[in-house]
mmJSON file of the N, C-alpha and C atoms, coordinates in Angstrom:
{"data_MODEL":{"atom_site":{
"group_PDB":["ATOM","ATOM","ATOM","ATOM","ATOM","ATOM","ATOM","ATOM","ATOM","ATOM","ATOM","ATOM","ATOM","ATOM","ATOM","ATOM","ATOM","ATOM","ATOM","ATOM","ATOM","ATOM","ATOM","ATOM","ATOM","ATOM","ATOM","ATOM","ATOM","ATOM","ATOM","ATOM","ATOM","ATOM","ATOM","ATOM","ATOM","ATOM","ATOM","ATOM","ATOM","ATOM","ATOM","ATOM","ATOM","ATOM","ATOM","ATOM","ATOM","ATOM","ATOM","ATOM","ATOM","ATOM","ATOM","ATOM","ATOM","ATOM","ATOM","ATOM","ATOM","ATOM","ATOM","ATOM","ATOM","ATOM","ATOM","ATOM","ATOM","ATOM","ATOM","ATOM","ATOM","ATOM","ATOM","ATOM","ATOM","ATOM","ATOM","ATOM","ATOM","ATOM","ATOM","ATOM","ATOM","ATOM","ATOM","ATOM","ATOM","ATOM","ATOM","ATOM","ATOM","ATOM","ATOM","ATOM","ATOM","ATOM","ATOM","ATOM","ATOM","ATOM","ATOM","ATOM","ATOM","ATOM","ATOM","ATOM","ATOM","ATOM","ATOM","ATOM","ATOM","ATOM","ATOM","ATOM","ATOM","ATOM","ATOM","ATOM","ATOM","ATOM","ATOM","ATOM","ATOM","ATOM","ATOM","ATOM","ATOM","ATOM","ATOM","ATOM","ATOM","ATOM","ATOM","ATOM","ATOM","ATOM","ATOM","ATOM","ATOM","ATOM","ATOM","ATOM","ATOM","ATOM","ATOM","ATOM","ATOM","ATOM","ATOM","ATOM","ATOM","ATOM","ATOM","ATOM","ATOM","ATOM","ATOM","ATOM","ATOM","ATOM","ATOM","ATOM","ATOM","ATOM","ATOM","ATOM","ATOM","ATOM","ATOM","ATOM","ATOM","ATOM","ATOM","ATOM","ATOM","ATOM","ATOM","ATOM","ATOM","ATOM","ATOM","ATOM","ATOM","ATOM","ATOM","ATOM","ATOM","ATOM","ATOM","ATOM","ATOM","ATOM","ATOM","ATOM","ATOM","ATOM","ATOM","ATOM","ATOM","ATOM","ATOM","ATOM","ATOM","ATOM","ATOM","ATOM","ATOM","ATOM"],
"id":[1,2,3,4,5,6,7,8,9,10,11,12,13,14,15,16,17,18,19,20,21,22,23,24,25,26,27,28,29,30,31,32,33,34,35,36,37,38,39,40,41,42,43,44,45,46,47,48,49,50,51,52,53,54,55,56,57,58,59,60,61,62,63,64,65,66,67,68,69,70,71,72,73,74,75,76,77,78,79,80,81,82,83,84,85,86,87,88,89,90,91,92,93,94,95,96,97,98,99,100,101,102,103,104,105,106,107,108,109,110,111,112,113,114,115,116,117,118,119,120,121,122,123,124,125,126,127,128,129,130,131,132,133,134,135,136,137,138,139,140,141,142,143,144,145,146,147,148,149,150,151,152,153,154,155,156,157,158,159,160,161,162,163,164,165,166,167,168,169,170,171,172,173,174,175,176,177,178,179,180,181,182,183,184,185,186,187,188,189,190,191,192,193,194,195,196,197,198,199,200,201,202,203,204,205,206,207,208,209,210],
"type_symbol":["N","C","C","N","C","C","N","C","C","N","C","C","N","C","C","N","C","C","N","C","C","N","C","C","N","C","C","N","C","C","N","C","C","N","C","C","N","C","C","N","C","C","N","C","C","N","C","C","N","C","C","N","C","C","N","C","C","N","C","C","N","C","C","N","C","C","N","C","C","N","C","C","N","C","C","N","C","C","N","C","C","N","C","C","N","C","C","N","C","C","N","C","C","N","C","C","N","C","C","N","C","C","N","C","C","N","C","C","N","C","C","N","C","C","N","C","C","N","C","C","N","C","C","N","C","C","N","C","C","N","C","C","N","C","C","N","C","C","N","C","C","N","C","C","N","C","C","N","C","C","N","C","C","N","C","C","N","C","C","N","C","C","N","C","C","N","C","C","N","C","C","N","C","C","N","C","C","N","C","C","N","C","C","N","C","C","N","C","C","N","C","C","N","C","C","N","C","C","N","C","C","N","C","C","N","C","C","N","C","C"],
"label_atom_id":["N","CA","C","N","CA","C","N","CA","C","N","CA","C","N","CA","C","N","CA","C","N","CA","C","N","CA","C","N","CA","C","N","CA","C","N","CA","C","N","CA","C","N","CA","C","N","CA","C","N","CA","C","N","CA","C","N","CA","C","N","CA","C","N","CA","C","N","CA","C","N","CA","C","N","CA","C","N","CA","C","N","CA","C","N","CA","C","N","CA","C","N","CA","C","N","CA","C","N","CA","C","N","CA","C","N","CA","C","N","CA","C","N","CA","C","N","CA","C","N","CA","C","N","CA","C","N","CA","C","N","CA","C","N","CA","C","N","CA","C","N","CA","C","N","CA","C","N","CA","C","N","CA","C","N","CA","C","N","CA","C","N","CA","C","N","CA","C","N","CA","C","N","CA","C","N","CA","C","N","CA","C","N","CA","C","N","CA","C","N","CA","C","N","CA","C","N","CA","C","N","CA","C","N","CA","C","N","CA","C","N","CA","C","N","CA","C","N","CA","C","N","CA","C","N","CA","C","N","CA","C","N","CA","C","N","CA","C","N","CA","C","N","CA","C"],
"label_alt_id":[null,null,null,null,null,null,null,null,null,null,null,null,null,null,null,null,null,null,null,null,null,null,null,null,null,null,null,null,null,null,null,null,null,null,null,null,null,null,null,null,null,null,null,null,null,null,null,null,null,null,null,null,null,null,null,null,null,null,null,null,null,null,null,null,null,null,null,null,null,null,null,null,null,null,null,null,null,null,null,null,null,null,null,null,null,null,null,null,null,null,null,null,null,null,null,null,null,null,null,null,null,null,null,null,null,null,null,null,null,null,null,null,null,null,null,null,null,null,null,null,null,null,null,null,null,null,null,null,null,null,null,null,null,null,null,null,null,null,null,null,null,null,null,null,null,null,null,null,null,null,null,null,null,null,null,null,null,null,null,null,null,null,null,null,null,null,null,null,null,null,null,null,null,null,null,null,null,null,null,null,null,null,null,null,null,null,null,null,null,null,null,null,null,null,null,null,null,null,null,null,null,null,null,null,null,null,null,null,null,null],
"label_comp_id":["UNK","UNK","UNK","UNK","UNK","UNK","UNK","UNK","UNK","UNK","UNK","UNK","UNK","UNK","UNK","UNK","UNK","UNK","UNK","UNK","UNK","UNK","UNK","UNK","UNK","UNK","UNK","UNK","UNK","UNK","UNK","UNK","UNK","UNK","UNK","UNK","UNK","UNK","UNK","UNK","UNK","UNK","UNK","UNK","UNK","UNK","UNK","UNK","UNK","UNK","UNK","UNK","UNK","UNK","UNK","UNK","UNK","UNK","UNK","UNK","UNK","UNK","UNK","UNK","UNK","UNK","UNK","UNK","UNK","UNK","UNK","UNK","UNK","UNK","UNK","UNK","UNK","UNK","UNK","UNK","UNK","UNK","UNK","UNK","UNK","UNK","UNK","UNK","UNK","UNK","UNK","UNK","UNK","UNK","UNK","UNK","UNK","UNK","UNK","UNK","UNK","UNK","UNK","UNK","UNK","UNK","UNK","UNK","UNK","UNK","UNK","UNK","UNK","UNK","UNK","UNK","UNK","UNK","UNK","UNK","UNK","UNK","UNK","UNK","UNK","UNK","UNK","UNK","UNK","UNK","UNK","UNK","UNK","UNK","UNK","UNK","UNK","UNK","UNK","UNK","UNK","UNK","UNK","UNK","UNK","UNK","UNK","UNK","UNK","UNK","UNK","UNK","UNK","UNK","UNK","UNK","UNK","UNK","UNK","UNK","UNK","UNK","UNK","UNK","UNK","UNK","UNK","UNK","UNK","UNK","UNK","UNK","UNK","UNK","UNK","UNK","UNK","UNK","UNK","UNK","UNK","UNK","UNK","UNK","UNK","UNK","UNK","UNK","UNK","UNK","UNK","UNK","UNK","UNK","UNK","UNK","UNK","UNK","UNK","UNK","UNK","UNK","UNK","UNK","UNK","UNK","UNK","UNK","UNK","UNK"],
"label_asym_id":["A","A","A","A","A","A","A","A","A","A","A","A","A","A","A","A","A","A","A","A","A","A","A","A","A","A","A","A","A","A","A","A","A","A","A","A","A","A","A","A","A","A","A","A","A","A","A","A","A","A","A","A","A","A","A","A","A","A","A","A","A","A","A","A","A","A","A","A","A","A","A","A","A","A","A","A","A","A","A","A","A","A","A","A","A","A","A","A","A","A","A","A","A","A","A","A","A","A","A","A","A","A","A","A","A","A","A","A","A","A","A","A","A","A","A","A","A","A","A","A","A","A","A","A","A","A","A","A","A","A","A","A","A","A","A","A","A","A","A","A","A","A","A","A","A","A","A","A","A","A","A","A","A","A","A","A","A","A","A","A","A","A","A","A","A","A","A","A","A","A","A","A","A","A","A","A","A","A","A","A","A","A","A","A","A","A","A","A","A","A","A","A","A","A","A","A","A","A","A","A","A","A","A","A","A","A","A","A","A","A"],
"label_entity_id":["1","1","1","1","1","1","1","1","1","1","1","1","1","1","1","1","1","1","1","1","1","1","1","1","1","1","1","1","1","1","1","1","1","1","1","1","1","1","1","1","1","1","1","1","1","1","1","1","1","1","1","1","1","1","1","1","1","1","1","1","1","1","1","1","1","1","1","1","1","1","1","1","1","1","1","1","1","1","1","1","1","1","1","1","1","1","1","1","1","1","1","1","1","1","1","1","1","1","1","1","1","1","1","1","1","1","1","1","1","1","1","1","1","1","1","1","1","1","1","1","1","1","1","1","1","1","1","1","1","1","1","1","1","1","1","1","1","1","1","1","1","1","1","1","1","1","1","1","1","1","1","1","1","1","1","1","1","1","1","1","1","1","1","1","1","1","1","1","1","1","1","1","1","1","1","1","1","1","1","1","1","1","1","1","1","1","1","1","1","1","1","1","1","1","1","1","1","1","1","1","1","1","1","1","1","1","1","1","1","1"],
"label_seq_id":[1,1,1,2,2,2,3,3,3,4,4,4,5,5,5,6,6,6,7,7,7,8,8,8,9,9,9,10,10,10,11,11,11,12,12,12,13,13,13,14,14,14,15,15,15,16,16,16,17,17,17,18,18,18,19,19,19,20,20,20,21,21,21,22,22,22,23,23,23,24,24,24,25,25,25,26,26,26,27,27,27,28,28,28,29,29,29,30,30,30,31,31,31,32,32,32,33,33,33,34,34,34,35,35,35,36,36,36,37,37,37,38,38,38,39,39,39,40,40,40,41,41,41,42,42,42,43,43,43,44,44,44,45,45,45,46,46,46,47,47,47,48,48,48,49,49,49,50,50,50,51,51,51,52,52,52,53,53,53,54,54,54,55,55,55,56,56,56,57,57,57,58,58,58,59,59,59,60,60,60,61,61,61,62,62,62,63,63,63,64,64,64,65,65,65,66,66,66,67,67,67,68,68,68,69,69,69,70,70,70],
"pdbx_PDB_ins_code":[null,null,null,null,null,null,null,null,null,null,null,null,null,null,null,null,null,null,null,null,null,null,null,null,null,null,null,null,null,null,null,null,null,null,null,null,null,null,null,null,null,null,null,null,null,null,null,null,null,null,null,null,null,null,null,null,null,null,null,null,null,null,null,null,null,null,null,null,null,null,null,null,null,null,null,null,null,null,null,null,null,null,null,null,null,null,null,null,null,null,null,null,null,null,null,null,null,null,null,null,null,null,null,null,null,null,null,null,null,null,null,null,null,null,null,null,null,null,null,null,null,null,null,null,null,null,null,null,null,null,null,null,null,null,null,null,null,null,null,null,null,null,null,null,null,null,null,null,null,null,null,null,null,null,null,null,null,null,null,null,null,null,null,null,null,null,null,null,null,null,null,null,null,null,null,null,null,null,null,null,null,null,null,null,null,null,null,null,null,null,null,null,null,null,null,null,null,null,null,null,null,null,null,null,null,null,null,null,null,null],
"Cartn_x":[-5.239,-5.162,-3.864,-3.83,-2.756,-1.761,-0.836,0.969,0.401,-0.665,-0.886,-1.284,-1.999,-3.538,-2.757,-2.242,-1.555,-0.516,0.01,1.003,-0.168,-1.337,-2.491,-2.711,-2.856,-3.8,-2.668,-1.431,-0.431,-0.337,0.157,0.128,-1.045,-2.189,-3.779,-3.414,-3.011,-2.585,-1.441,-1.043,0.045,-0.439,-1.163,-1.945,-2.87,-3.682,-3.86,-3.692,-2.114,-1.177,-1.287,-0.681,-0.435,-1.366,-2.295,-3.329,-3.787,-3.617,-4.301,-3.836,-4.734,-4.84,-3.169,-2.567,-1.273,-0.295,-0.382,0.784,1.252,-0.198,-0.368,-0.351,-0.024,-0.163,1.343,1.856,3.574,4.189,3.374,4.742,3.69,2.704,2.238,2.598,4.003,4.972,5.227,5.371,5.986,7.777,8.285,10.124,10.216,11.348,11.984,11.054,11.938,11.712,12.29,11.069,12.171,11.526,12.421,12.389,11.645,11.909,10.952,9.754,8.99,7.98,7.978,6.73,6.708,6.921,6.966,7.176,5.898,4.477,3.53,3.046,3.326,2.771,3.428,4.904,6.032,5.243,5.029,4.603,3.653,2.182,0.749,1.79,2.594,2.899,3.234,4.138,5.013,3.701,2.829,1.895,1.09,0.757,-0.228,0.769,2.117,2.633,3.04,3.393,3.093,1.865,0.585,-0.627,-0.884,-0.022,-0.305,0.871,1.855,2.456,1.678,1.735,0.827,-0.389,-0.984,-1.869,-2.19,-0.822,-0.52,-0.186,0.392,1.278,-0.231,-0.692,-1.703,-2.346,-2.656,-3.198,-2.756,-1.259,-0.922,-0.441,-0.615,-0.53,-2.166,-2.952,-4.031,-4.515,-4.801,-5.001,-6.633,-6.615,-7.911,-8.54,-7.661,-8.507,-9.564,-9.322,-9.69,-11.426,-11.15,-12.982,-13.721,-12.845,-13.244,-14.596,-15.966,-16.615,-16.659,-17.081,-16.86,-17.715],
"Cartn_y":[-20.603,-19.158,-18.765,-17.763,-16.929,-16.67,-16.795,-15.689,-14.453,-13.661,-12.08,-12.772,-13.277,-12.894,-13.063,-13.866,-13.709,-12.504,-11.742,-11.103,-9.766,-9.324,-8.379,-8.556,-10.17,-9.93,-9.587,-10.098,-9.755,-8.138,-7.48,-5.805,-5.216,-6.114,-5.065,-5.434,-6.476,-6.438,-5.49,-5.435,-4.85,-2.745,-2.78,-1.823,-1.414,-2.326,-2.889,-2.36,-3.325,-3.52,-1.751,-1.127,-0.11,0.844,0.341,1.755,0.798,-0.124,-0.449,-0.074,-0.224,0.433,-0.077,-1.16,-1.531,-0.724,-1.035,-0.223,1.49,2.263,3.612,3.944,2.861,3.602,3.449,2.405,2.084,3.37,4.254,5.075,6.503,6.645,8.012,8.181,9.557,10.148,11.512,12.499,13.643,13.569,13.049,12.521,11.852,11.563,12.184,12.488,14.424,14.551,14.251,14.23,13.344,13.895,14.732,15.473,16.677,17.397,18.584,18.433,17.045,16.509,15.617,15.765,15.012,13.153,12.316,11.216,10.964,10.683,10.438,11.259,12.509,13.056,12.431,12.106,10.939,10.103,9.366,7.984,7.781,8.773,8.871,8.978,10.307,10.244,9.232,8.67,7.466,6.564,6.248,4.871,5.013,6.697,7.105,7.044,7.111,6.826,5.355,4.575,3.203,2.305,2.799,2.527,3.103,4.371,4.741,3.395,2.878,2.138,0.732,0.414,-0.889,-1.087,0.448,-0.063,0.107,0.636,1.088,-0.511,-1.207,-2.646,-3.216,-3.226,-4.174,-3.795,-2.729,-2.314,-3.022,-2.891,-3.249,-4.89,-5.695,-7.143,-7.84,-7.188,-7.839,-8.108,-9.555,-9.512,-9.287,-8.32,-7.783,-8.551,-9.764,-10.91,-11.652,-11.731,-12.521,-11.948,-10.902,-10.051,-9.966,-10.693,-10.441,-11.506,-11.334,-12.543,-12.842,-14.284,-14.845,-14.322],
"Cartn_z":[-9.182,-9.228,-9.936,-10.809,-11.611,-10.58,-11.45,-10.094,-10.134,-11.357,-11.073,-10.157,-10.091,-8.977,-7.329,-7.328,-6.061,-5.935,-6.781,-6.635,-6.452,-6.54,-6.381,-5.45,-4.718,-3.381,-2.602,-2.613,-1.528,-1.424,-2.836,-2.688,-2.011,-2.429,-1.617,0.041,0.201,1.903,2.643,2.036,2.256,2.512,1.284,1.376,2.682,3.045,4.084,5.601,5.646,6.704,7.105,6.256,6.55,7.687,7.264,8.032,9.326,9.718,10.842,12.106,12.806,14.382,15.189,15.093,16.175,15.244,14.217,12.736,13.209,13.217,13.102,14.822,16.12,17.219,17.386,16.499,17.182,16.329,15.135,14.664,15.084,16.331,16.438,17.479,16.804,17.672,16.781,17.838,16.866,16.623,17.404,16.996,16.801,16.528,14.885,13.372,13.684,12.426,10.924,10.516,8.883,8.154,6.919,5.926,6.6,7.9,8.563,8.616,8.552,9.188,10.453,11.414,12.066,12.03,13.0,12.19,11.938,12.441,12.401,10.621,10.475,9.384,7.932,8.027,7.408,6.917,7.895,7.761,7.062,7.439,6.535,4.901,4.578,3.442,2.777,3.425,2.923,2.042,3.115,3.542,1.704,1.088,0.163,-0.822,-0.962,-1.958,-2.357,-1.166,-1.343,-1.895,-1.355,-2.029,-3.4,-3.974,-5.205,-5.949,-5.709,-6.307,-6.668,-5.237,-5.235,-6.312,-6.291,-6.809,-8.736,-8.519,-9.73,-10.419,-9.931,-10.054,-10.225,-9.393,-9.461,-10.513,-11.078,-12.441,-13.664,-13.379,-14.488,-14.336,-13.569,-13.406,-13.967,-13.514,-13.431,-14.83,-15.27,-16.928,-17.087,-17.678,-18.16,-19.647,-20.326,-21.013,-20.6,-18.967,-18.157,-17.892,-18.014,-18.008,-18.691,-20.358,-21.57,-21.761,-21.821,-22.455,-23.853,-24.165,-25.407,-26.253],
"occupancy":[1.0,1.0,1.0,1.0,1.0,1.0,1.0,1.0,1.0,1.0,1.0,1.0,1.0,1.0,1.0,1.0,1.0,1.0,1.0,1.0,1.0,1.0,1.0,1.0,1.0,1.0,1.0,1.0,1.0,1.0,1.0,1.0,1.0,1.0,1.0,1.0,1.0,1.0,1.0,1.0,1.0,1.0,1.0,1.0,1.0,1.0,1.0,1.0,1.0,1.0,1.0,1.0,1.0,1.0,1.0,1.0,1.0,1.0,1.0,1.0,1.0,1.0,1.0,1.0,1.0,1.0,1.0,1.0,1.0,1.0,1.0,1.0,1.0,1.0,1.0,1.0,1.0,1.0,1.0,1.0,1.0,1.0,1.0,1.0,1.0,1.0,1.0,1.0,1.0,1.0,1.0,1.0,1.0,1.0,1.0,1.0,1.0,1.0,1.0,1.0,1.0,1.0,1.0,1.0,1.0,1.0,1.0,1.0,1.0,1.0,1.0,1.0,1.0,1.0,1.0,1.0,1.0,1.0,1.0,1.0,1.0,1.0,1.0,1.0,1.0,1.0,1.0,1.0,1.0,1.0,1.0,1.0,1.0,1.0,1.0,1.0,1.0,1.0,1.0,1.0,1.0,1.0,1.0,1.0,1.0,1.0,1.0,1.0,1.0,1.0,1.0,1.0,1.0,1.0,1.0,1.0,1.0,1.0,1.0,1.0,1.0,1.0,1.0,1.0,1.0,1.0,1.0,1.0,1.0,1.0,1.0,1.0,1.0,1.0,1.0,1.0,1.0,1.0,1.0,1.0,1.0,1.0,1.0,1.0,1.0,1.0,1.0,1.0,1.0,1.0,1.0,1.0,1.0,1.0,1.0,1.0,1.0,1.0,1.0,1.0,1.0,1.0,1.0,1.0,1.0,1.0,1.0,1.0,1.0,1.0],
"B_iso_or_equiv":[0.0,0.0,0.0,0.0,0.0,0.0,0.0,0.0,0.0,0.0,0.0,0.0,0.0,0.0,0.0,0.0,0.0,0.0,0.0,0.0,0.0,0.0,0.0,0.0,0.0,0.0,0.0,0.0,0.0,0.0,0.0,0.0,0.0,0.0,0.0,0.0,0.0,0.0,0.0,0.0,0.0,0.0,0.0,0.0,0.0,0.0,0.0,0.0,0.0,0.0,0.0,0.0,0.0,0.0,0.0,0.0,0.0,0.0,0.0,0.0,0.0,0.0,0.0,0.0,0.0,0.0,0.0,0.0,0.0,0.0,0.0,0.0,0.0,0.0,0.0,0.0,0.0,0.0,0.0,0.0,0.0,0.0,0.0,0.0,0.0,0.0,0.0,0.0,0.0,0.0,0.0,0.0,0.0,0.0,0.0,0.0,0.0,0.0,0.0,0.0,0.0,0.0,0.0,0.0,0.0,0.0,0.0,0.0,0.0,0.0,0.0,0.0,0.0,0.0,0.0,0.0,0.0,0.0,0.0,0.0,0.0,0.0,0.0,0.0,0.0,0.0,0.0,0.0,0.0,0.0,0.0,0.0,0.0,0.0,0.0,0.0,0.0,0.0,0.0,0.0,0.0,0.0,0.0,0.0,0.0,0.0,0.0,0.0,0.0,0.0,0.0,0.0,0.0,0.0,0.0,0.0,0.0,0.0,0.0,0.0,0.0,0.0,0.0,0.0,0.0,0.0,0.0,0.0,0.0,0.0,0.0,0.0,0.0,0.0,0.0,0.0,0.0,0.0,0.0,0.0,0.0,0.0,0.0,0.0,0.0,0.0,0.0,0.0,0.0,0.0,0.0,0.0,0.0,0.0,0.0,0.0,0.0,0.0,0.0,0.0,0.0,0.0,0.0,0.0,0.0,0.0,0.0,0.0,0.0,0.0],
"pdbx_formal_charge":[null,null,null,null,null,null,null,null,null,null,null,null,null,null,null,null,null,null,null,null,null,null,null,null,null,null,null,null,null,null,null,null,null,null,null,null,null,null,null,null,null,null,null,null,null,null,null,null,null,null,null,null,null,null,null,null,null,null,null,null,null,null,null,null,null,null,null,null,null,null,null,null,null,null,null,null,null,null,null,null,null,null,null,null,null,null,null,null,null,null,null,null,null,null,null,null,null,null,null,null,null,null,null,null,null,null,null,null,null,null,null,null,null,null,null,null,null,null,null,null,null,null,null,null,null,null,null,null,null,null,null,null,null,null,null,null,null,null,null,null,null,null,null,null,null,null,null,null,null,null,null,null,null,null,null,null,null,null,null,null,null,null,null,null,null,null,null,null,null,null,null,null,null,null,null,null,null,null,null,null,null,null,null,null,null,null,null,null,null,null,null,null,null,null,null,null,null,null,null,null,null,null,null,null,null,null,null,null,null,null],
"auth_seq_id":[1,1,1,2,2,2,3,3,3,4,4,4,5,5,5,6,6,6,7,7,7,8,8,8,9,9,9,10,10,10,11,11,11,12,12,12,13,13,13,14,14,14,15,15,15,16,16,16,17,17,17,18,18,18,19,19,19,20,20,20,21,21,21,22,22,22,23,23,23,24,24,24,25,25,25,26,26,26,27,27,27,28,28,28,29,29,29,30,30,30,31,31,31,32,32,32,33,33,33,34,34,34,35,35,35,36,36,36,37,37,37,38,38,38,39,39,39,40,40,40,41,41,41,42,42,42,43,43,43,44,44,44,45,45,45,46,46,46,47,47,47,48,48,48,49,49,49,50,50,50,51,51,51,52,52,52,53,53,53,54,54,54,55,55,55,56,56,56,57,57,57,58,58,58,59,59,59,60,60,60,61,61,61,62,62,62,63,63,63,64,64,64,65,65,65,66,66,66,67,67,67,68,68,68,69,69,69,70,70,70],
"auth_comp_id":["UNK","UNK","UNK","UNK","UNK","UNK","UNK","UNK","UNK","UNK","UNK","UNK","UNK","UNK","UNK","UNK","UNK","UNK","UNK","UNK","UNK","UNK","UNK","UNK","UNK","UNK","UNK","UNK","UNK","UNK","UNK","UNK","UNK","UNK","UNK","UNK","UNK","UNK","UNK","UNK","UNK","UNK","UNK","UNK","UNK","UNK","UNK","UNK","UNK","UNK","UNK","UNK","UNK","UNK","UNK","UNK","UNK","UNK","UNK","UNK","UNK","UNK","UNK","UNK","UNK","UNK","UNK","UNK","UNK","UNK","UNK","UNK","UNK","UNK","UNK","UNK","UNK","UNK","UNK","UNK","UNK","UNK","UNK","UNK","UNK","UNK","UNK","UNK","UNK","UNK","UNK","UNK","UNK","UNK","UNK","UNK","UNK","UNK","UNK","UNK","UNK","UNK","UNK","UNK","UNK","UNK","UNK","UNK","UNK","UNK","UNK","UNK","UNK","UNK","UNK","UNK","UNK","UNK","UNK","UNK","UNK","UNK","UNK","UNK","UNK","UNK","UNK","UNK","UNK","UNK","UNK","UNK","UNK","UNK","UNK","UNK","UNK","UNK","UNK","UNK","UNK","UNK","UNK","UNK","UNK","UNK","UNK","UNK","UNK","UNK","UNK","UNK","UNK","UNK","UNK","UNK","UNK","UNK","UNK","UNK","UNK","UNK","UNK","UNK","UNK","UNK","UNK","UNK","UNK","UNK","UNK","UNK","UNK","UNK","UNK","UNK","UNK","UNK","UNK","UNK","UNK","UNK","UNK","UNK","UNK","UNK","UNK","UNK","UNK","UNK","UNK","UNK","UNK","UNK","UNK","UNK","UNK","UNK","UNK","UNK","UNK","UNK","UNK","UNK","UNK","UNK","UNK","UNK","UNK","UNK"],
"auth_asym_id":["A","A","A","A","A","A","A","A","A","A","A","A","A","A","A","A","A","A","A","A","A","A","A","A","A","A","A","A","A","A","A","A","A","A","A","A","A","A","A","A","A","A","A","A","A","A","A","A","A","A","A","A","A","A","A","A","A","A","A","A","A","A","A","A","A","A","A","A","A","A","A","A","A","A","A","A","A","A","A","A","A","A","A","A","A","A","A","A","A","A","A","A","A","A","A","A","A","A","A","A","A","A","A","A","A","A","A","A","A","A","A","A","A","A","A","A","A","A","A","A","A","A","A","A","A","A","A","A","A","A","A","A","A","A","A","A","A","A","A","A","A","A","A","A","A","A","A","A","A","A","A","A","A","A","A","A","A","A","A","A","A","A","A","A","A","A","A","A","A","A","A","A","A","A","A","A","A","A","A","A","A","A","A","A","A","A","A","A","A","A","A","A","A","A","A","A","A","A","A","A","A","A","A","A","A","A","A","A","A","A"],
"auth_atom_id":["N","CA","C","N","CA","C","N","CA","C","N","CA","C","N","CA","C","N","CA","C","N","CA","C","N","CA","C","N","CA","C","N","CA","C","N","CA","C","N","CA","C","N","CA","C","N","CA","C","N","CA","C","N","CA","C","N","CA","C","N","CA","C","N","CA","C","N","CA","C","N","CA","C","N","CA","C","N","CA","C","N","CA","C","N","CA","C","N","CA","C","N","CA","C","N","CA","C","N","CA","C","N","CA","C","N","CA","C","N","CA","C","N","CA","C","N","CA","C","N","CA","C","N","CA","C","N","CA","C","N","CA","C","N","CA","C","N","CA","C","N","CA","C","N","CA","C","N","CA","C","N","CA","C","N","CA","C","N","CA","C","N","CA","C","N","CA","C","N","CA","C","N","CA","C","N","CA","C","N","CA","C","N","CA","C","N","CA","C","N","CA","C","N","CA","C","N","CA","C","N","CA","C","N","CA","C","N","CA","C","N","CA","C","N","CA","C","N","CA","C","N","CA","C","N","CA","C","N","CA","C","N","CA","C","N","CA","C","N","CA","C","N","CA","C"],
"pdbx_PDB_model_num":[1,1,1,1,1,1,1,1,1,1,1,1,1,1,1,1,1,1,1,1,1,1,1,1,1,1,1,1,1,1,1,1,1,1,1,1,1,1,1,1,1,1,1,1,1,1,1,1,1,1,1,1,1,1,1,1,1,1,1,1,1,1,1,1,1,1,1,1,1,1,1,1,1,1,1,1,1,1,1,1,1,1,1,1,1,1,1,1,1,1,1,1,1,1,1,1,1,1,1,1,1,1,1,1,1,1,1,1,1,1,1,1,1,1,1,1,1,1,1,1,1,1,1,1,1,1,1,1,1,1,1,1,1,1,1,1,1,1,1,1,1,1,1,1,1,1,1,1,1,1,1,1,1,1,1,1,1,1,1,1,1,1,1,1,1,1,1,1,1,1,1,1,1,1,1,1,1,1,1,1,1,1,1,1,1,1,1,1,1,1,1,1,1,1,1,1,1,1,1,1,1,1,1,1,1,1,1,1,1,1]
}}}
């Protein structure tokens, strides 16, 4: 397997990580507020701009020769 290809599957986990059930009950709290959001409402933000990165990376890692047929 390619270094992309491993460096895609790790970001899609990570992606992942984020939203699952133990992740999203340890930070659903309304204190502390951060940036005059709750923390729970924070965190969702945070989580959608991280997945826009990730998956932005992974866009641009992933070699699209590789799809190419002969």
């Amino acid at each position: 397997m390619q270094r992309n290809v491993k460096i895609v599957i790790f970001l899609s986990l990570i992606n992942f990580a984020g939203a699952l059930w133990p992740v999203t009950a340890l930070v659903n709290r309304i204190e502390p507020f951060v940036l005059g959001l709750p923390f729970f409402l924070f965190w969702t933000t945070l989580w959608i701009l991280v997945c826009f990165f990730n998956l932005l990376l992974c866009y641009l890692l992933w070699d699209k020769r590789e799809d190419r047929r002969p």
